[in-house]
N, C-alpha and C positions, 0 to 999 in steps of 0.2 A: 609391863616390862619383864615379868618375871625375876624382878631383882628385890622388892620387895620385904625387906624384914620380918614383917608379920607373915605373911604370907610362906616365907620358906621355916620360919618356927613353926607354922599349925602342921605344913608336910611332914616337917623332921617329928614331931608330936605325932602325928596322925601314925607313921612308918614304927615310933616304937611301941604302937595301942596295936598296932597289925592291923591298920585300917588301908584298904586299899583309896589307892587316888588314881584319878584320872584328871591332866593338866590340860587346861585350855590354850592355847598360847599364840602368839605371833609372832614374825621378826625373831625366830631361834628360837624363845620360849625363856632365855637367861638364865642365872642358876637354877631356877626353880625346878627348871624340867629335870636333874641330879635326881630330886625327891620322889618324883610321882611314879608312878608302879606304870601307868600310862602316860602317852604324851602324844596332843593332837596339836600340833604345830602349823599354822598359815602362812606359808610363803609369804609374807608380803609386808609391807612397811605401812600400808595405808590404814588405818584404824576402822576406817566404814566397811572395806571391804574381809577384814579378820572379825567382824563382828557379824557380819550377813551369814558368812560362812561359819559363826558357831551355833547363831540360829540355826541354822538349818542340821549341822550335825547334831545338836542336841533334843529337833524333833526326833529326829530317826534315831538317837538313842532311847529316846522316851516309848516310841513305838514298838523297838524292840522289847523294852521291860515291860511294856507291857502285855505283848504276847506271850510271851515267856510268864509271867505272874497269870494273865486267865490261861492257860492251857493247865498250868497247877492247879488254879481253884474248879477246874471243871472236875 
């Protein structure tokens, strides 16, 4: 839901460590998304289909880190 308790503490925690955040979210993202330095929000109310779709944006973030990590260790 993004509404959360724990979850908007470790943001608000995370935000005064200067750790950046990137929010998963769906259905608006709820307060949470306030916190996060990023925010990838799903359109949609359905829970199967904001979970296919973070799959999938979190291969291709992984991909990107790690192209970006072997062109530095080359």
């Amino acid at each position: 839901s993004g509404n959360s308790k724990n979850i908007i503490n470790a943001l608000k925690t995370a935000k005064e460590k200067k750790i950046k955040t990137i929010g998963f979210f769906g259905n608006g993202g709820g307060e949470a998304v306030k916190f996060c330095d990023f925010n990838i929000v799903i359109k949609s109310n359905d829970t199967a289909h904001i979970q296919e779709a973070h799959i999938t944006l979190i291969h291709i973030l992984v991909k990107i880190i790690e192209e970006k990590l072997y062109k530095k260790n080359k």
